[in-house]
C-alpha positions as CSV (number, residue, x, y, z in Angstrom):
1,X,-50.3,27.0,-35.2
2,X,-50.0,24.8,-32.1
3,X,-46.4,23.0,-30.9
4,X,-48.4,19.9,-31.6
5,X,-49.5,20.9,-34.9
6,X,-46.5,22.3,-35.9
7,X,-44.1,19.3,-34.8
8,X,-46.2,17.4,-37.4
9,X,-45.3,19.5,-40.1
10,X,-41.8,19.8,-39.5
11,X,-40.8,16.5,-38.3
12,X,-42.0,15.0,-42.0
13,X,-39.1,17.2,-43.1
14,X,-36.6,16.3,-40.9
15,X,-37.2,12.9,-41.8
16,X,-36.6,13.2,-45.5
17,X,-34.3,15.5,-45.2
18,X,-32.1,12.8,-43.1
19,X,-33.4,9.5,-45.8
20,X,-31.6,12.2,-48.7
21,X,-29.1,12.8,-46.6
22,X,-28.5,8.9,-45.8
23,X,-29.4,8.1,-49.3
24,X,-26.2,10.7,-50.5
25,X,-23.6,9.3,-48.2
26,X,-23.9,5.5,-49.4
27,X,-24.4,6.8,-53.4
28,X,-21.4,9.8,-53.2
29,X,-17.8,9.0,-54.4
30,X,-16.1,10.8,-51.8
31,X,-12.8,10.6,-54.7
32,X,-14.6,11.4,-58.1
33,X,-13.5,14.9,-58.0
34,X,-10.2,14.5,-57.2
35,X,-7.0,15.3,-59.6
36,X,-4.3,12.4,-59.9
37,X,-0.8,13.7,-59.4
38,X,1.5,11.7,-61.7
39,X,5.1,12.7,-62.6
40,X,5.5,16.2,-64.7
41,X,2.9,17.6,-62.1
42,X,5.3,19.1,-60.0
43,X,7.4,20.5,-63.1
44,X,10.2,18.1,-63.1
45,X,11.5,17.7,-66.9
46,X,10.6,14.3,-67.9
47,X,14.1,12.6,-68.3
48,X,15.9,14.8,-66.4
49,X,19.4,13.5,-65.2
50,X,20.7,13.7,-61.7
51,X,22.2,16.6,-60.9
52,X,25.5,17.5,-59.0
53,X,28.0,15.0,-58.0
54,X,27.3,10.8,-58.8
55,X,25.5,8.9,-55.4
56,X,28.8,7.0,-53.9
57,X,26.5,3.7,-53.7
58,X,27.5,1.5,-51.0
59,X,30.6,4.1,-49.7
60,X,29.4,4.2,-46.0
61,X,29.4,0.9,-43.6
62,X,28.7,0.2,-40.1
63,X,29.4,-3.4,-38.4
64,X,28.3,-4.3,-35.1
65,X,28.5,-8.3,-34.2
66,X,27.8,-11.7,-35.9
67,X,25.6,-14.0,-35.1
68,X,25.7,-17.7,-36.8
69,X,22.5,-18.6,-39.6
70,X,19.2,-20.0,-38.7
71,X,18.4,-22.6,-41.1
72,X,15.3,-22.9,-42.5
73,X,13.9,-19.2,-41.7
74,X,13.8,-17.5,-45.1
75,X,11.5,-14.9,-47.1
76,X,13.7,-14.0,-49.7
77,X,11.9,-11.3,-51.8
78,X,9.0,-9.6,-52.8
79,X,5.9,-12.1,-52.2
80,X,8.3,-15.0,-51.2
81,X,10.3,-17.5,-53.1
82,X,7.2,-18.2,-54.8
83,X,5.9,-15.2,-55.8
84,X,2.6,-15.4,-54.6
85,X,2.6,-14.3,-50.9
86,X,1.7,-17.4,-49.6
87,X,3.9,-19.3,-47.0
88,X,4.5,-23.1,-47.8
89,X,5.9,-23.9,-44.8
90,X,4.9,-26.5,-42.3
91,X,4.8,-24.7,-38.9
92,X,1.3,-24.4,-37.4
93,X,0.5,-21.0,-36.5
94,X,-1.6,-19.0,-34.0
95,X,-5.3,-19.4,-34.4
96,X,-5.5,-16.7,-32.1
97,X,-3.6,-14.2,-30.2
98,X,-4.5,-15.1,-26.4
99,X,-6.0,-12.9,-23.5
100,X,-2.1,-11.6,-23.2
101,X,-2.5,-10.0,-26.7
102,X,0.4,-10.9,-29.5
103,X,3.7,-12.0,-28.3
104,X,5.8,-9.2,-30.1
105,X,9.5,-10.2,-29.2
106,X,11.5,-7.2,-30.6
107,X,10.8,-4.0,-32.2
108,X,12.6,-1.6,-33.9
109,X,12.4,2.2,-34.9
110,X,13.2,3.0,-38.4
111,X,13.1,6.1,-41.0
112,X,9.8,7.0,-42.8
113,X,8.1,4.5,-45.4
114,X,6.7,1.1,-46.0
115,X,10.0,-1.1,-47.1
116,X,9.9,-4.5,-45.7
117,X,12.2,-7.0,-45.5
118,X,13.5,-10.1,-46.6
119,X,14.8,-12.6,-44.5
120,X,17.2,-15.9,-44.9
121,X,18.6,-18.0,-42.6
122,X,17.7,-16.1,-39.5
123,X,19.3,-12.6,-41.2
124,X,16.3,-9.9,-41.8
125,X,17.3,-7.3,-44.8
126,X,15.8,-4.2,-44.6
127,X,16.2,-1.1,-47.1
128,X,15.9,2.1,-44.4
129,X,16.0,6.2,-44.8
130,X,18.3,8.0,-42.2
131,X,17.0,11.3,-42.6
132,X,19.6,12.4,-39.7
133,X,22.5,11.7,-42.1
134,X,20.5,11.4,-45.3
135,X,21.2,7.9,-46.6
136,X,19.9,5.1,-47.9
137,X,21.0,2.1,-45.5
138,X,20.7,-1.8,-46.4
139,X,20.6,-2.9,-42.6
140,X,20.9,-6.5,-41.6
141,X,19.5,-7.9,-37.9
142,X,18.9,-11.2,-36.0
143,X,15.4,-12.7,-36.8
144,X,15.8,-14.0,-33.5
145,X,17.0,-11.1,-31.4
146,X,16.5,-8.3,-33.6
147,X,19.6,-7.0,-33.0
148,X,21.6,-4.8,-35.4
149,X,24.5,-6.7,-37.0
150,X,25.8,-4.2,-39.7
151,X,24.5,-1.2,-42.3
152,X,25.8,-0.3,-45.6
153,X,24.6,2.6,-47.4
154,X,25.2,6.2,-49.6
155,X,24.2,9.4,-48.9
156,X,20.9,10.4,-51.1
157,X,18.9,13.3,-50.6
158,X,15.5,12.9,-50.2
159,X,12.1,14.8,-49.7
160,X,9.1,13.0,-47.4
161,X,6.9,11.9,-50.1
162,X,4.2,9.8,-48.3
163,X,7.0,7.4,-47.2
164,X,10.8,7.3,-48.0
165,X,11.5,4.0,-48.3
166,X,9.3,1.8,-50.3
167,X,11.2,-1.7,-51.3
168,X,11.8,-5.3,-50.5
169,X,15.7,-6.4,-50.8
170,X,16.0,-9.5,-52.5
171,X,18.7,-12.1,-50.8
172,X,20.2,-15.7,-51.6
173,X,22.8,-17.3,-50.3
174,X,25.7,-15.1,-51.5
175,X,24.0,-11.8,-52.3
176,X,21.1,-9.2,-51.2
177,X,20.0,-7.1,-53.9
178,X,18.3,-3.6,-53.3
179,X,16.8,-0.4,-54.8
180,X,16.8,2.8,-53.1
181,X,14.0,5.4,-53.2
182,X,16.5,7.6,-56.5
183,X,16.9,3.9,-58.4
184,X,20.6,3.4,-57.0
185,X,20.7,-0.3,-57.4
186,X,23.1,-1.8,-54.8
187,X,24.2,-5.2,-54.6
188,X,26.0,-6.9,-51.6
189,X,27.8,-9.7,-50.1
190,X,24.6,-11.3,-47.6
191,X,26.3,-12.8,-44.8
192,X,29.3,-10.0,-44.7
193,X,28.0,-7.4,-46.3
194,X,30.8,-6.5,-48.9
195,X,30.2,-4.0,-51.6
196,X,30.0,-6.0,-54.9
197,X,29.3,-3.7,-57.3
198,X,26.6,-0.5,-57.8
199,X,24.0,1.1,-60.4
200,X,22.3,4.7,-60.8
201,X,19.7,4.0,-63.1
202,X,18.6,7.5,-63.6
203,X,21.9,8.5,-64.9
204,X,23.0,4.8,-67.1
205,X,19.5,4.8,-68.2
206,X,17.8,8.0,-68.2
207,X,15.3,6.3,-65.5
208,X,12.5,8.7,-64.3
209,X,11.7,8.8,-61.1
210,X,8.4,7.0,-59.9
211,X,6.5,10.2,-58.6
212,X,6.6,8.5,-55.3
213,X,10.1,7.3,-55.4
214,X,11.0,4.0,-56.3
215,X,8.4,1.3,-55.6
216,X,9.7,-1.2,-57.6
217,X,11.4,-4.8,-55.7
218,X,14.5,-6.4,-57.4
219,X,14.5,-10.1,-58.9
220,X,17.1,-12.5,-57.9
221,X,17.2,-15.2,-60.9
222,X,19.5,-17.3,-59.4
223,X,23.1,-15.1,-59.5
224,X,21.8,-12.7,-61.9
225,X,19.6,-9.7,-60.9
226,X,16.9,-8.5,-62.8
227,X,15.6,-4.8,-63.0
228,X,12.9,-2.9,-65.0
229,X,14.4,0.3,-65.3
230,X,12.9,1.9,-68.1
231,X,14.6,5.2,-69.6
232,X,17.3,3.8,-72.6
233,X,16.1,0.3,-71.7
234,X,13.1,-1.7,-70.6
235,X,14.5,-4.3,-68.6
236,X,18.1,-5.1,-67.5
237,X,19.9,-8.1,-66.4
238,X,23.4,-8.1,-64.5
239,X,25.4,-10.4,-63.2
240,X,25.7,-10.7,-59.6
241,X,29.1,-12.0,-59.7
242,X,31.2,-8.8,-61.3
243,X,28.1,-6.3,-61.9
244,X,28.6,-6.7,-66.2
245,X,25.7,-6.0,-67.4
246,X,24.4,-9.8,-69.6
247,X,21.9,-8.4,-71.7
248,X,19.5,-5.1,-72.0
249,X,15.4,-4.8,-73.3
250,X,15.4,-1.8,-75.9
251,X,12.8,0.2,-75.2
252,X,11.5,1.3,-78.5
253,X,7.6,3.0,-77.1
254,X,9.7,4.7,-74.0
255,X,7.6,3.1,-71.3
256,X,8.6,4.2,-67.7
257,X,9.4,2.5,-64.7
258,X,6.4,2.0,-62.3
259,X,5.8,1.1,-59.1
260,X,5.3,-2.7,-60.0
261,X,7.9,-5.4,-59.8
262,X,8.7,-7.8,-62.4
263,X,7.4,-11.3,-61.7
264,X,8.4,-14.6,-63.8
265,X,6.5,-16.8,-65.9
266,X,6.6,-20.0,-67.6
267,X,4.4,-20.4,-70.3
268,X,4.6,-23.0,-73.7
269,X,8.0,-24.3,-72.0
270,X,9.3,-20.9,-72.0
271,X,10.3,-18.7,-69.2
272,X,10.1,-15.3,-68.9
273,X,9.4,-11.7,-67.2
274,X,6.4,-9.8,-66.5
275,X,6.3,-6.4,-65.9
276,X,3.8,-3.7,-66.0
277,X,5.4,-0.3,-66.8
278,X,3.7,2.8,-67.6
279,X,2.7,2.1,-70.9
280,X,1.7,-1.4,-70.7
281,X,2.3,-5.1,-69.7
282,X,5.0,-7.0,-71.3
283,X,6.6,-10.7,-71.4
284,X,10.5,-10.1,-71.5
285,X,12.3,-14.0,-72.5
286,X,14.7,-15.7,-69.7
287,X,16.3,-18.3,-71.5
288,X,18.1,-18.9,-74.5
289,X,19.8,-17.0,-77.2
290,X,16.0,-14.8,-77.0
291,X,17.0,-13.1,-73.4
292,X,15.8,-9.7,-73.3
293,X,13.8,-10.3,-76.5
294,X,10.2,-8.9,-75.8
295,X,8.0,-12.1,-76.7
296,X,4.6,-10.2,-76.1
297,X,3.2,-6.7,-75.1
298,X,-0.3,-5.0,-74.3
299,X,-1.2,-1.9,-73.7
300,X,-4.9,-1.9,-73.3
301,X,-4.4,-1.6,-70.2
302,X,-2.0,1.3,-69.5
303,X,-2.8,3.5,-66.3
304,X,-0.5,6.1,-65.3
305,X,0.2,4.9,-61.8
306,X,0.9,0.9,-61.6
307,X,1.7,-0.2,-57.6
308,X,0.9,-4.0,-57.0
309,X,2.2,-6.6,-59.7
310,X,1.0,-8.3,-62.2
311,X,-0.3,-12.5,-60.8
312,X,0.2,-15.1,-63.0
313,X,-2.5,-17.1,-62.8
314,X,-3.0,-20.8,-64.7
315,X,-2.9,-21.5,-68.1
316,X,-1.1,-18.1,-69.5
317,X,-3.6,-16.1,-67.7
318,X,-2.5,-12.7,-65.8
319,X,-4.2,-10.5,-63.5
320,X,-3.0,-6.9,-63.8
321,X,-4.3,-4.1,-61.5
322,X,-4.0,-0.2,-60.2
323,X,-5.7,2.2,-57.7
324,X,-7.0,5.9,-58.7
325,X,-9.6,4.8,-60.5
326,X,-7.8,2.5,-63.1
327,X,-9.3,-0.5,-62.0
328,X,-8.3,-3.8,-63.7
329,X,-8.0,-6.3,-66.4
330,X,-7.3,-10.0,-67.0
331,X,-5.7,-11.0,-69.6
332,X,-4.5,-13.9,-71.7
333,X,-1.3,-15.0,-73.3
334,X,-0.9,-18.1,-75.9
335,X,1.8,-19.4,-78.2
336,X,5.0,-21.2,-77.3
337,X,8.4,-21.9,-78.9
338,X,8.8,-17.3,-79.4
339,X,5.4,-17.2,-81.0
340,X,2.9,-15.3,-78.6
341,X,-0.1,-13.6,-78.2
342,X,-2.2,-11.4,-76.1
343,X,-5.7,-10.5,-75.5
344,X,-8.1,-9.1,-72.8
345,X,-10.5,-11.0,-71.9
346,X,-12.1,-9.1,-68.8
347,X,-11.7,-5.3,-68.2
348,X,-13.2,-2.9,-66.0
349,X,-13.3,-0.3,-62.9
350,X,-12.9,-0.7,-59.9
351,X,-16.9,-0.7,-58.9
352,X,-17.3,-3.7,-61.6
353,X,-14.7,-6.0,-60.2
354,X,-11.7,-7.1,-58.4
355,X,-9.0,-4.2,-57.7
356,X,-6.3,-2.9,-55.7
357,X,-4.7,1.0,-54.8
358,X,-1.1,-0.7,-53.5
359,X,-1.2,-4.3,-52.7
360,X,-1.2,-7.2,-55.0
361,X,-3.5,-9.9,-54.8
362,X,-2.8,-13.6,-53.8
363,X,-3.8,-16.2,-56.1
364,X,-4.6,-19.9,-54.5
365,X,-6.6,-22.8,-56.6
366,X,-8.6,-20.8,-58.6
367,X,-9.2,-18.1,-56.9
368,X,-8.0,-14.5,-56.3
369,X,-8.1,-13.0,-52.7
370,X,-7.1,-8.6,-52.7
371,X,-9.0,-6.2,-50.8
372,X,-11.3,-3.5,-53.0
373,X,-10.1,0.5,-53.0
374,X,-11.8,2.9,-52.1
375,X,-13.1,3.9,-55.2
376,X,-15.2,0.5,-55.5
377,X,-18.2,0.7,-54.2
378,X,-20.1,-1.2,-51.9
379,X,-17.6,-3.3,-51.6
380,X,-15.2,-0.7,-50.8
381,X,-11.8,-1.6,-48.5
382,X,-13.8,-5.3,-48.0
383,X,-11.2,-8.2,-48.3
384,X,-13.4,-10.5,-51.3
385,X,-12.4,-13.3,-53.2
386,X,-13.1,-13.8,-57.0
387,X,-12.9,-16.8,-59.5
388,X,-9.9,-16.3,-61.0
389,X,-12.1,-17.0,-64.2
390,X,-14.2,-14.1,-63.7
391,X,-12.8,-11.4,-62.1
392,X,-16.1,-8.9,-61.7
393,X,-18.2,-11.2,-59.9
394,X,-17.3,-11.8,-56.1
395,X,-17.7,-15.2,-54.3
396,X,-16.8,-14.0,-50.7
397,X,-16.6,-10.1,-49.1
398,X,-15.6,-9.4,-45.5
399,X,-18.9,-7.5,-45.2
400,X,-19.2,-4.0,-43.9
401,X,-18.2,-4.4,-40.6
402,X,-14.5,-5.8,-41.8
403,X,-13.4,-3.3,-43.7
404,X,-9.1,-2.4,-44.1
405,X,-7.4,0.2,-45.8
406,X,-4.1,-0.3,-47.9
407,X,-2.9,-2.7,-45.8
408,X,-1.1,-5.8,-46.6
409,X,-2.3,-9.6,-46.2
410,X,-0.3,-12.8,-46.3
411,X,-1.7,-16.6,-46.6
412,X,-0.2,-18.8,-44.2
413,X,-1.5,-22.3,-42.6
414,X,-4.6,-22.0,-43.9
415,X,-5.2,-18.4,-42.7
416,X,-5.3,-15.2,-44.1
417,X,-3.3,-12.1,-41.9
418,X,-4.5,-8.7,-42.5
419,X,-3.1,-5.8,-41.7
420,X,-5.2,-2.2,-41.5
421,X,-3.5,1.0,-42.1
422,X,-4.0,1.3,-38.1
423,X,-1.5,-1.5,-36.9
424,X,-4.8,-3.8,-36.4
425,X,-4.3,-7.3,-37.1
426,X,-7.2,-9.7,-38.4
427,X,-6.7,-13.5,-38.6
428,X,-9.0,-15.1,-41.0
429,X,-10.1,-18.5,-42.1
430,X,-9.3,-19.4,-46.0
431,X,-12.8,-19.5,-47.5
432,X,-14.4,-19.0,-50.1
433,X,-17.4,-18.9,-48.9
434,X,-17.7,-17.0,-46.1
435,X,-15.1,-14.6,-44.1
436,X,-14.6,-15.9,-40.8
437,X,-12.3,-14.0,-38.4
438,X,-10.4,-16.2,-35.9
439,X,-9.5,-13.4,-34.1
440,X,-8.2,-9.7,-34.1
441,X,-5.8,-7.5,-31.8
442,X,-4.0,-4.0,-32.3
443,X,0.2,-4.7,-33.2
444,X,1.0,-1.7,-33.4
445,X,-0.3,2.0,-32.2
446,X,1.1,3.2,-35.4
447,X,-0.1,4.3,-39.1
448,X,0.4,3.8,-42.4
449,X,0.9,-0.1,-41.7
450,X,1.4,-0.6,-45.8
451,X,4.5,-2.5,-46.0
452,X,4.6,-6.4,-47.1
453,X,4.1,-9.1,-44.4
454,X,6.9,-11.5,-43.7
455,X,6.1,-14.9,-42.1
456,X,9.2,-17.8,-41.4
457,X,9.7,-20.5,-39.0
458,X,7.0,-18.9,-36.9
459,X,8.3,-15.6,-36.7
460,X,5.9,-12.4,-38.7
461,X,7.8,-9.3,-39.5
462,X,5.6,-6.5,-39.9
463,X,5.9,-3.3,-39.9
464,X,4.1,0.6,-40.2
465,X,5.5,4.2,-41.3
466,X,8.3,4.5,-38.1
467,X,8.6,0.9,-36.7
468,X,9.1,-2.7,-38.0
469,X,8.0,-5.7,-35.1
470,X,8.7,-9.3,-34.9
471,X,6.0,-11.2,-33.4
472,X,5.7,-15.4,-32.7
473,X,2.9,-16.6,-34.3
474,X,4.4,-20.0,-33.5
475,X,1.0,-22.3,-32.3
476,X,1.7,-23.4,-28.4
């Protein structure tokens, strides 16, 4: 056979051999094979108290200067005052970042994880690991200078578990509320810092441990805090003022604490809590001689790892999600004056629909905004927006050449911020009809960029596994 003939006969090959191999890479779930480690895996008992001596929460403090408040520079929880990750403020922000690159006016190092802060009146609250001295440290700084104005923490020990640190203090004018990666709940004085009063939740409550440690952020009603702790109880609520516990959720099924934070809701005239537990979704009552009364529950849709929250959306509807192949559901709630009920009317996996691993979608006249796992497809790690009526059918995807990890995204002035595992930042226009990126520049040289955007008076927080940066998005 001549080198002529015989390139004809194999090059045929080659070429189907590459179109199978092509053909493979786009049809293969690179994750289908893969074993979910939940709790009881790594042959913990299930309920198992803390051992050894009790956590001395809030023993240990540190104070280095004061500064005076800002005013009207405040992101005081999880998702904002709001709830719903979107910034209401009027300041006009950058379009873009400039030939310079972003103006990042402070950094600072910090303890492995993805916990972000909270911020009011020019303070920034931030839950940190010291693995040097092995505590848990609520540490307050300048917005404006970043400098370090004082700690307080407790000594913990903890393991690297793909991040230490994973929560968002919540803060008002007279107290910042946090949870630590072992559930010690530890509330404080905000502008002084002053122990008020402390709570271990695995050992009051029999709490199990999120596999990877606590993910859940605390709610701030006004002066009462609010915390899903699962265990003897479902939820619990405590008064800021003198740590006495107001009223307790019995918890009947023994659902577990998950990742997920509790959001409220108002719905027939009544408010109430939302939480997702491992077990199911339930509406906990506010108000009223009914607090801590479960008013509704579900658990048709019951994974066994629940990270972002459940959005309320309008008319009683509420979008529930989780990664590892869970997917998602949307449900809805009717009823009023203590008479509800529940049903699902859209459920399905993450190829079929809207879905997130870690970050919870933003919800904005009508429509839901999240970026798609892994796990979904074409689609997957595309930021795509949804009717928030029909949560399998996208309106708007980045497009494969935008694609982000399980980064975070904020929605401020009309933009959408997006942060990729990498430290990259992506400015986009709100649409929902076509991605549009305004621009897009490297923050940070960093990884695991996971934890939850901050944006006030101009000033972004953001931060990745060792480092949290302030940056002025202020427009010039």
């Amino acid at each position: 056979m001549t080198g002529r003939s015989l390139t004809r006969f194999i090059l045929p090959i080659f070429i189907l051999a590459a179109l199978g191999l092509l053909a493979w890479w786009f049809l293969h779930d690179p994750v289908k094979s893969f074993t979910l480690s939940v709790p009881g895996m790594d042959n913990r008992k299930k309920g198992a108290l803390a051992s050894g001596k009790p956590v001395r929460i809030g023993a240990e403090f540190k104070f280095f200067k004061s500064e005076p408040d800002v005013a009207g520079t405040s992101w005081t929880r999880f998702r904002g005052a709001d709830c719903d990750n979107i910034s209401k403020e009027s300041t006009k922000l950058i379009d873009q970042f400039g030939k310079n690159g972003p103006e990042i006016l402070w950094r600072v190092a910090l303890g492995e994880g993805h916990a972000a802060p909270a911020v009011y009146n020019g303070k920034v609250y931030l839950l940190d690991y010291d693995e040097a001295t092995k505590a848990d440290q609520l540490r307050c700084f300048s917005l404006v200078s970043g400098t370090e104005l004082w700690r307080r923490g407790y000594r913990v020990h903890l393991k690297r578990n793909h991040g230490l640190s994973r929560t968002v203090p919540a803060v008002s004018e007279k107290f910042v509320l946090s949870i630590g990666p072992k559930c010690q709940v530890m509330c404080l004085n905000r502008a002084t810092g002053d122990f008020l009063w402390g709570m271990d939740l695995e050992r009051e409550y029999k709490t199990e441990i999120p596999f990877w440690y606590t993910g859940q952020c605390p709610l701030l009603d006004q002066e009462t805090a609010i915390i899903a702790t699962g265990g003897n109880a479902l939820l619990v609520a405590v008064d800021c003022n003198t740590g006495k516990k107001l009223w307790e959720t019995p918890n009947p099924k023994g659902w577990k604490m998950s990742h997920s934070s509790v959001m409220p809701m108002v719905l027939g005239g009544i408010k109430m809590y939302v939480y997702a537990a491992i077990g199911g979704l339930c509406g906990i009552s506010a108000e009223g001689a009914d607090q801590g009364k479960v008013l509704w529950e579900s658990a048709e849709f019951a994974p066994s790892v629940v990270a972002p929250s459940p959005v309320i959306l309008d008319n009683g509807k509420i979008f529930i999600t989780a990664g590892y192949g869970a997917g998602s559901a949307l449900l809805q709630v009717t009823g009023s004056a203590g008479q509800f009920s529940v049903k699902v009317l859209q459920k399905f996996k993450p190829a079929e629909g809207l879905a997130s691993e870690q970050q919870t979608p933003v919800f904005c006249d009508g429509f839901l905004f999240g970026i798609l796992p892994k796990d979904a497809g074409g689609l997957r790690n595309q930021f795509a927006c949804y009717r928030s009526s029909d949560c399998k059918n996208p309106v708007m995807s980045s497009g494969k050449t935008d694609r982000f990890g399980l980064g975070p995204y904020i929605m401020a002035d009309g933009k959408f911020f997006i942060l990729n595992d990498d430290g990259e930042m992506t400015i986009a226009k709100v649409s929902t009809s076509q991605f549009k990126v305004l621009d897009k520049q490297r923050i940070m040289d960093g990884q695991d960029s996971w934890g939850p955007i901050a944006i006030t008076g101009g000033y972004m927080l953001v931060r990745d596994s060792k480092q949290m940066v302030c940056l002025n998005i202020k427009a010039h």
